[in-house]
N, C-alpha and C positions, 0 to 999 in steps of 0.2 A: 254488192256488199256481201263480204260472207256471212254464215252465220254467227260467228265468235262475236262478231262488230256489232250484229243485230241484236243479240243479247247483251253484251255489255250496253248498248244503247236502252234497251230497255229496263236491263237494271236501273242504272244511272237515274231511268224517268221515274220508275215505281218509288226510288229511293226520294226520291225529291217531292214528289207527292208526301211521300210518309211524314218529311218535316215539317211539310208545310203546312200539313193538316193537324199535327202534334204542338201547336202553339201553346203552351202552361202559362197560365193568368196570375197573377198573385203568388210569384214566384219564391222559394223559398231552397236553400240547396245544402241539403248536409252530407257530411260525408261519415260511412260506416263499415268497419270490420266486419266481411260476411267470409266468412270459410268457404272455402270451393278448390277446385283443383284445374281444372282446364278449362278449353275453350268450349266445350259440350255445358259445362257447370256455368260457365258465364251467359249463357245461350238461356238456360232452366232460371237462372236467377233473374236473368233480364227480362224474360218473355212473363214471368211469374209478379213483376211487377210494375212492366209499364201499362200503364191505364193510359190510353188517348185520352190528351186535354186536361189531365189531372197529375200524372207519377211519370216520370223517365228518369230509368235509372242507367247507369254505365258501370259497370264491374269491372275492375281490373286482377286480371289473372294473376301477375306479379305483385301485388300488394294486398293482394283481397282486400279493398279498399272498391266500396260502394258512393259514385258518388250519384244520392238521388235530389233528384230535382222535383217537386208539386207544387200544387196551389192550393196551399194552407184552407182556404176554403171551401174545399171539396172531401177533401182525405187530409193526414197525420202521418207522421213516421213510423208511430206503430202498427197502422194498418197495415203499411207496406211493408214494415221487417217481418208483420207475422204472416203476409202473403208468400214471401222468399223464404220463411222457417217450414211453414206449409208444403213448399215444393222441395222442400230435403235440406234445407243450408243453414248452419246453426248461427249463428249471428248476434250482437251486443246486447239486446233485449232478448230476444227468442231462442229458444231449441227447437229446431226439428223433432217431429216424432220419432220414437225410433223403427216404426215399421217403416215410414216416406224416406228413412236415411236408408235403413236395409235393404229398398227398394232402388237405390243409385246405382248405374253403372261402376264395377269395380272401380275403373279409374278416378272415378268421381268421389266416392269415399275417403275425404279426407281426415287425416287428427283429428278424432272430436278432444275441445280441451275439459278437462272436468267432467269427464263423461259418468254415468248413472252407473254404463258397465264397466267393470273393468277390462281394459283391454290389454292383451301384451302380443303383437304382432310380433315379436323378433324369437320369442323361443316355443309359441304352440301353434304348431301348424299340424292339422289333421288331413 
């Protein structure tokens, strides 16, 4: 067996472990606008809010559309939008800070809408 086969073999196992130990009880699932920008940004928003056994969430890059899944009896929605505002991503309750936003990888810094600064990207560039 080479080792590409070895690995993928073991991805495949660690992955299957991970679901099957992330069972959510008293399941509840909404869906929410979270700003982001790539796949690095889905990765910070996803890691930032799933909780084993309580929160899994799924980001979609092309929609920035959050769809999180918990169990109402452990955690809320807002805990977990203000965990992924936390980690830099402005979102339908929450704003990001703005030092954890300043602190994004360039590409990652998306449109904030209604933002505090004012921004004008297209004519001051120092």
């Amino acid at each position: 067996m080479n080792s590409i086969t070895k690995l993928l073999m073991a991805m495949s196992l660690l992955l299957s472990v991970t679901f099957a130990s992330a069972q959510i009880k008293n399941k509840t699932t909404e869906k929410v606008k979270v700003n982001g920008n790539c796949s690095m940004c889905k990765k910070v928003i996803e890691t930032a809010a799933n909780v084993n056994k309580e929160a899994k969430v799924n980001w979609n890059e092309d929609t920035k559309i959050a769809t999180i899944t918990y169990d109402a009896q452990k955690t809320n929605l807002d805990a977990i939008l203000k965990r992924i505002a936390d980690a830099g991503y402005d979102n339908e309750k929450f704003k990001a800070p703005n030092a954890v936003y300043d602190e994004l990888h360039g590409c990652c810094q998306y449109d904030r809408e209604a933002s505090d600064k004012k921004q004008n990207n297209s004519s001051s560039h120092h």
